[in-house]
Backbone as CSV, one residue per row, in Angstrom:
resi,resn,N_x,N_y,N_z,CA_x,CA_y,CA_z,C_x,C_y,C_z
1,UNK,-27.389,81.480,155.599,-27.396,82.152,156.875,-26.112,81.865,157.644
2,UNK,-25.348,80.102,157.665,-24.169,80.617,157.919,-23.242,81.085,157.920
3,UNK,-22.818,81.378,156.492,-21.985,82.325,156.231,-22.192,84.133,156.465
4,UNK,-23.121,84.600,156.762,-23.365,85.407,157.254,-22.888,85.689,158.829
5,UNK,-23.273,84.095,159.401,-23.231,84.127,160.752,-21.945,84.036,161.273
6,UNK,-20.852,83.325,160.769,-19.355,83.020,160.410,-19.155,84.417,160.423
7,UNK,-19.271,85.357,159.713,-18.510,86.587,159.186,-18.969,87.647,160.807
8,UNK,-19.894,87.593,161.253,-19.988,88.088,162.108,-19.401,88.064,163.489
9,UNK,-18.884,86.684,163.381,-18.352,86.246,164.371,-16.682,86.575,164.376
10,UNK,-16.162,86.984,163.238,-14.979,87.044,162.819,-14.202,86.012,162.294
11,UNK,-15.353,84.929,161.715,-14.669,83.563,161.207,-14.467,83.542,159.655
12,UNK,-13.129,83.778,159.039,-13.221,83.578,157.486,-13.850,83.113,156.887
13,UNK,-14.559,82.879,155.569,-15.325,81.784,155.059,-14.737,81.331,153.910
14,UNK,-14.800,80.327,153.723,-14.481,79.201,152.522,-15.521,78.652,151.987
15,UNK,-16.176,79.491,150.498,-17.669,78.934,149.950,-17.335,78.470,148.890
16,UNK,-18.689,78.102,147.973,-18.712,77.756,146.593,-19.263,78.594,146.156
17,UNK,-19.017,78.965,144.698,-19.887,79.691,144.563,-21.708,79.627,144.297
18,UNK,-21.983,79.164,144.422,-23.528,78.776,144.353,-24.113,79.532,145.308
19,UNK,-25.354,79.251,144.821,-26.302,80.397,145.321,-26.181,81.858,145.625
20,UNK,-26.404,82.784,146.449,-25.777,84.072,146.852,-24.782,84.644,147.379
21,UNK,-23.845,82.906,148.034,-22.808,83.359,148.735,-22.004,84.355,147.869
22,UNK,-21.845,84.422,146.683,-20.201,85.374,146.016,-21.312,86.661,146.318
23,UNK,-22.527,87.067,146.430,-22.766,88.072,146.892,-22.379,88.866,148.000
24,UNK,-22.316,87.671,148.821,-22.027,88.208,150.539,-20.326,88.543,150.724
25,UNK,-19.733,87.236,150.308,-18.417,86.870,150.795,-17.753,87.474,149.238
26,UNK,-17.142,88.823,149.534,-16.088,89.136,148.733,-14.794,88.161,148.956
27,UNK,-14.434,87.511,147.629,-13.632,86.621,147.612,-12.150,87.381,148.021
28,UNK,-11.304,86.401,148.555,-10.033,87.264,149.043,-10.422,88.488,150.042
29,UNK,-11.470,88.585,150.673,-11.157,89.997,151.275,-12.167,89.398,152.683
30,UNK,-13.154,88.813,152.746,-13.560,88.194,153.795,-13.440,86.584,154.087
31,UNK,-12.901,85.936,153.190,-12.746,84.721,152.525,-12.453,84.434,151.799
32,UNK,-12.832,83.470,150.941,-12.932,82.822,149.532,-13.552,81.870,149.079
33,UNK,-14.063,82.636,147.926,-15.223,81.999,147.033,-14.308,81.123,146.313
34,UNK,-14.488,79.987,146.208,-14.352,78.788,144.307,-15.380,78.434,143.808
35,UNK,-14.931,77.938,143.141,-15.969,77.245,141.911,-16.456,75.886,142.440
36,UNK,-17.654,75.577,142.534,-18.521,74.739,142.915,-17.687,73.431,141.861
37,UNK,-17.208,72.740,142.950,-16.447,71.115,142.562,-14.781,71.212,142.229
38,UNK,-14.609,72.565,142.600,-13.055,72.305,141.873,-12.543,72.137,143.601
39,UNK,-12.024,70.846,144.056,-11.878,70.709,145.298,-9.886,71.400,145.334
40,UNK,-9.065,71.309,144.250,-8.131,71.640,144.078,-8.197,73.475,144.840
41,UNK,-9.356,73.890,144.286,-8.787,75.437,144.616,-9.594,74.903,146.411
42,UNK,-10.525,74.164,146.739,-11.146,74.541,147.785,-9.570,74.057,149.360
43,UNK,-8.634,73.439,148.376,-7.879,72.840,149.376,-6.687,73.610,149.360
44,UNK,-6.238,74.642,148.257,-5.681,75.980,148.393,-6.395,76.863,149.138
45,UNK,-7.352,76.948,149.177,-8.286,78.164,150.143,-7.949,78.004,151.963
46,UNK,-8.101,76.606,152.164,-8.010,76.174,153.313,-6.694,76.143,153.687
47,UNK,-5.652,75.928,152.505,-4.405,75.398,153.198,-3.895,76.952,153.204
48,UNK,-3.986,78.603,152.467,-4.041,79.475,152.772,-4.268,79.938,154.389
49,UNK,-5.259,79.697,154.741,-6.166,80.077,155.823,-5.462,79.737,157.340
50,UNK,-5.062,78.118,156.943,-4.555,77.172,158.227,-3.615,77.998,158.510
51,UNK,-2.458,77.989,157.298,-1.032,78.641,157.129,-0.625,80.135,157.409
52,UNK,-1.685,81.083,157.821,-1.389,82.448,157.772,-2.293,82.994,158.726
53,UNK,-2.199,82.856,160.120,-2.553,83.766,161.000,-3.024,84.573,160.789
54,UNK,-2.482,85.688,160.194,-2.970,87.080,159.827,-3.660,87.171,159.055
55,UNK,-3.836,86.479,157.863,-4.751,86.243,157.029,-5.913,85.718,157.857
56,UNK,-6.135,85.130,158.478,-7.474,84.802,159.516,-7.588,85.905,159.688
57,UNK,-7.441,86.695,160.577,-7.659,87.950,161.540,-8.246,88.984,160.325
58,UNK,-7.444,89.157,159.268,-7.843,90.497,158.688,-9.171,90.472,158.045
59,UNK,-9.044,88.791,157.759,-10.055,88.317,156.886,-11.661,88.467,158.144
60,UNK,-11.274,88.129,158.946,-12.362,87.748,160.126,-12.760,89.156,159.982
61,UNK,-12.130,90.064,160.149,-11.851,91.628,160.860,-12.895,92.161,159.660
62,UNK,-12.434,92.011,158.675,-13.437,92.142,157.271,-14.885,91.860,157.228
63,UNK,-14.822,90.686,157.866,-16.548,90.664,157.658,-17.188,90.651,158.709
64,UNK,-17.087,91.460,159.700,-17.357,91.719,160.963,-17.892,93.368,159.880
65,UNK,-17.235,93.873,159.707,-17.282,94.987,159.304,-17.998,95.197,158.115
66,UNK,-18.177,94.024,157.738,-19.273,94.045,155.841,-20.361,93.783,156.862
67,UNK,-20.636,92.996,158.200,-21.685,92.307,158.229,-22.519,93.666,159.237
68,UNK,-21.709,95.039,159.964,-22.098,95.878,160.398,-22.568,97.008,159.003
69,UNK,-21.773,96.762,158.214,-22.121,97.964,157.216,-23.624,97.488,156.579
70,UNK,-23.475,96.145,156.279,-24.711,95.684,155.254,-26.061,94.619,155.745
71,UNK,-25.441,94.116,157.273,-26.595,93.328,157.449,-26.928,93.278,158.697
72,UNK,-26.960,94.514,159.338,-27.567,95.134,160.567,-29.177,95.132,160.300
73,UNK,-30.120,95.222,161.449,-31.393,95.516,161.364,-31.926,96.840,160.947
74,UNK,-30.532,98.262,161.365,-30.623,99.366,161.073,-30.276,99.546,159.543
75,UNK,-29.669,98.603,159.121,-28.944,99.025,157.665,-29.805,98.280,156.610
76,UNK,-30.994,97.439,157.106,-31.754,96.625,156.447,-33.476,96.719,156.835
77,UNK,-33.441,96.962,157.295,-34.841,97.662,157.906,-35.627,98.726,156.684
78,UNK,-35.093,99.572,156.863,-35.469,100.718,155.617,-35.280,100.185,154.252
79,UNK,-34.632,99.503,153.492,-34.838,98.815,152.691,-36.333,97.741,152.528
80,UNK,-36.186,96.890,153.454,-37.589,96.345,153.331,-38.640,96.855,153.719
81,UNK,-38.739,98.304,154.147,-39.851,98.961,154.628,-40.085,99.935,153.115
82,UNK,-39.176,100.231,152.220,-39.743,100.738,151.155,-39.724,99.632,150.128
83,UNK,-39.676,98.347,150.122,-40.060,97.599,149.322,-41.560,97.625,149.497
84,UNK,-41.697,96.661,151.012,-43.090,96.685,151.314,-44.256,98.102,150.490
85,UNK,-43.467,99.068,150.941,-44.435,100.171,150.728,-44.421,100.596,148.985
86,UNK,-43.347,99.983,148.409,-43.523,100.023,146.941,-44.606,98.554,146.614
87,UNK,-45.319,97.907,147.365,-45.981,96.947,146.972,-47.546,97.331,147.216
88,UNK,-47.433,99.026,148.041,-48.884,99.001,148.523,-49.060,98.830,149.769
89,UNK,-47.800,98.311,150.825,-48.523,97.953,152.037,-47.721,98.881,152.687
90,UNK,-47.815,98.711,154.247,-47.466,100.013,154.761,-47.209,99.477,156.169
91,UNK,-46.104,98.924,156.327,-45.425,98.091,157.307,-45.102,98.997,158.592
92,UNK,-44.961,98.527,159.742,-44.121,99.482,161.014,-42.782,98.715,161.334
93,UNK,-41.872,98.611,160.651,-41.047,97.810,161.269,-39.803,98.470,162.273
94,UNK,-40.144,99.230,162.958,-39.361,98.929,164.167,-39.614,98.372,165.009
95,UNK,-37.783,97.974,165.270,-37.835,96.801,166.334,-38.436,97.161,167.730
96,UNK,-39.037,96.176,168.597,-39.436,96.594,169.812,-38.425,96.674,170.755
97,UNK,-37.468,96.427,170.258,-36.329,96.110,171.524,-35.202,97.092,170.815
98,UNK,-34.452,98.007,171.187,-33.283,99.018,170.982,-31.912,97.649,170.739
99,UNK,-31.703,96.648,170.999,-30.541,95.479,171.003,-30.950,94.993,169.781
100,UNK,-31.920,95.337,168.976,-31.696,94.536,167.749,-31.527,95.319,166.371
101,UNK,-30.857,96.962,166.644,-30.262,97.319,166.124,-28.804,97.376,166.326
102,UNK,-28.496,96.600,167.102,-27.182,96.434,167.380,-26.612,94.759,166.828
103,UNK,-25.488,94.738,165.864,-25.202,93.391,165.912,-24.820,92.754,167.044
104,UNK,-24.844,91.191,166.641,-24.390,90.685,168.355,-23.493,90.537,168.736
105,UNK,-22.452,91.396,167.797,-20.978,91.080,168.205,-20.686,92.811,169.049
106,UNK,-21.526,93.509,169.229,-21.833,94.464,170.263,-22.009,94.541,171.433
107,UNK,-23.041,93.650,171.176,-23.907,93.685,172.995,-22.331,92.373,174.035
């Protein structure tokens, strides 16, 4: 969840790869993914990051923009409403509040 929450905020990320992060965080383009223990690339990633201004920004700018395209309530909602309903059940999930189809880097 924090790396999700990082990207929204416009903060680069620097992961491992484990678990789902290389799902979320396209390597080089919102961050960068390494390989779980190779601290060599994790201290190229960082010393990248420190060193290049712009590389922050575009990178930030990036997943601000993955995190509106793919992990909005509007862009994820309908997905789990036809899972649910491919299971048999028959969910209402809209939100009660109009602000939580908006990310919070909106309001």
């Amino acid at each position: 969840m924090c790396v999700l929450e990082a990207m929204a905020h416009g903060v680069p990320v620097i992961a491992t790869d484990v678990g789902g992060t290389a799902d979320v965080v396209e390597d080089g383009k919102q961050g960068f993914v390494v390989t779980s223990g190779d601290i060599d690339a994790m201290v190229l990633a960082i010393d990248r990051l420190l060193g290049d201004a712009n590389l922050r920004c575009e990178m930030g700018a990036a997943g601000i923009h993955r995190i509106k395209q793919n992990y909005t309530a509007e862009s994820t909602l309908p997905d789990l409403e036809a899972l649910y309903r491919s299971l048999g059940a028959h969910p209402q999930l809209e939100p009660h509040d109009e602000r939580m189809l908006e990310p919070e880097i909106n309001r």
